[in-house]
C-alpha positions as CSV (number, residue, x, y, z in Angstrom):
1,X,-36.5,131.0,93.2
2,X,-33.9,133.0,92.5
3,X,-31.8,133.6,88.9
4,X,-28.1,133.6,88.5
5,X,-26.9,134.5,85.3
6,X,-23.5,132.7,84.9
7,X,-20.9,133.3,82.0
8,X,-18.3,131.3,80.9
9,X,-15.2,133.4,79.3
10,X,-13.2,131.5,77.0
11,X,-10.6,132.8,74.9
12,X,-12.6,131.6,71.5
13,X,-16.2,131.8,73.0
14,X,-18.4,132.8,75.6
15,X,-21.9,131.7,76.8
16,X,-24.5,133.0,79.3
17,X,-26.9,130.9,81.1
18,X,-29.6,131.5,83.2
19,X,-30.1,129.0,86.2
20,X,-32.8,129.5,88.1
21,X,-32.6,127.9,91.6
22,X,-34.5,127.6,94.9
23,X,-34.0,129.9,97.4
24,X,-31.6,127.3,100.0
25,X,-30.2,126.1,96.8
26,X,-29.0,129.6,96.2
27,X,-28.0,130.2,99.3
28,X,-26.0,127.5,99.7
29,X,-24.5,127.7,96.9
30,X,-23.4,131.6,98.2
31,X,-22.3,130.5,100.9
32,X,-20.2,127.4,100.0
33,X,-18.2,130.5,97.1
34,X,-18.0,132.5,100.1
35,X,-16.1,130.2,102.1
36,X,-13.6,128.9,99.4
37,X,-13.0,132.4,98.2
38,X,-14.3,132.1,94.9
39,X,-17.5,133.7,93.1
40,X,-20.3,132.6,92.8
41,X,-19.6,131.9,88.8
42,X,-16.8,130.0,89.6
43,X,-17.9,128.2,92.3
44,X,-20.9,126.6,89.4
45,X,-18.0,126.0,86.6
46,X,-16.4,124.0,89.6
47,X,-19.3,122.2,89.9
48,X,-19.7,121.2,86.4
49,X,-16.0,120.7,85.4
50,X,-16.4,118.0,88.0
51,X,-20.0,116.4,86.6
52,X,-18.4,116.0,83.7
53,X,-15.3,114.6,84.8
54,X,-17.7,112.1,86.9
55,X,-19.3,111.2,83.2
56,X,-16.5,111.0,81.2
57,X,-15.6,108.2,83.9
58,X,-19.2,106.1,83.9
59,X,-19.3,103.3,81.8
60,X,-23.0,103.2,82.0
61,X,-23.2,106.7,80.7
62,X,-20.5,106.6,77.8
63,X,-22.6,103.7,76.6
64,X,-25.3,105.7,76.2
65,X,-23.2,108.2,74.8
66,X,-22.2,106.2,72.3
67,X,-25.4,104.8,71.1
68,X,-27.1,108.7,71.1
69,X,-23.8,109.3,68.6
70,X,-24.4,107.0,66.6
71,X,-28.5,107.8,66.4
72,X,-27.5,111.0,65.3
73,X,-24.7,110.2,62.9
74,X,-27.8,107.9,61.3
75,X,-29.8,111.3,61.5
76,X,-27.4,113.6,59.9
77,X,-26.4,110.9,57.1
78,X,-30.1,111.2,56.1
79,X,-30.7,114.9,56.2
80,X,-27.2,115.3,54.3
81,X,-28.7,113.1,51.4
């Protein structure tokens, strides 16, 4: 396995992660940045703008969504009393 350490600039905020990925996944993934011109950094905040665009749009998901907001709306009520 191999680790990338991605971060994400923002104006207000930045993060790091660490991903740690297989060895093809990594090299796929350096290869697909390499042929649409981007970094490697960018080519993963692509890939995630996208994911969540694909969530936003499942019904399935924002159901769930919905019912884990809720859970912990119940949750911080309680520890807020």
């Amino acid at each position: 396995m191999r680790c990338i350490l991605m971060q994400y600039n923002e104006v207000m905020s930045k993060r790091a992660y660490t991903v740690r990925l297989h060895e093809d996944q990594a090299e796929d993934l350096e290869a697909v940045a390499q042929v649409d011109g981007l970094s490697v950094a960018e080519e993963i905040r692509e890939a995630i703008t996208e994911r969540v665009a694909q969530r936003r749009a499942d019904k399935v998901f924002q159901s769930r969504l919905r019912e884990a907001i809720e859970q912990n709306r119940r949750a911080l009520e309680r520890l807020a009393e």
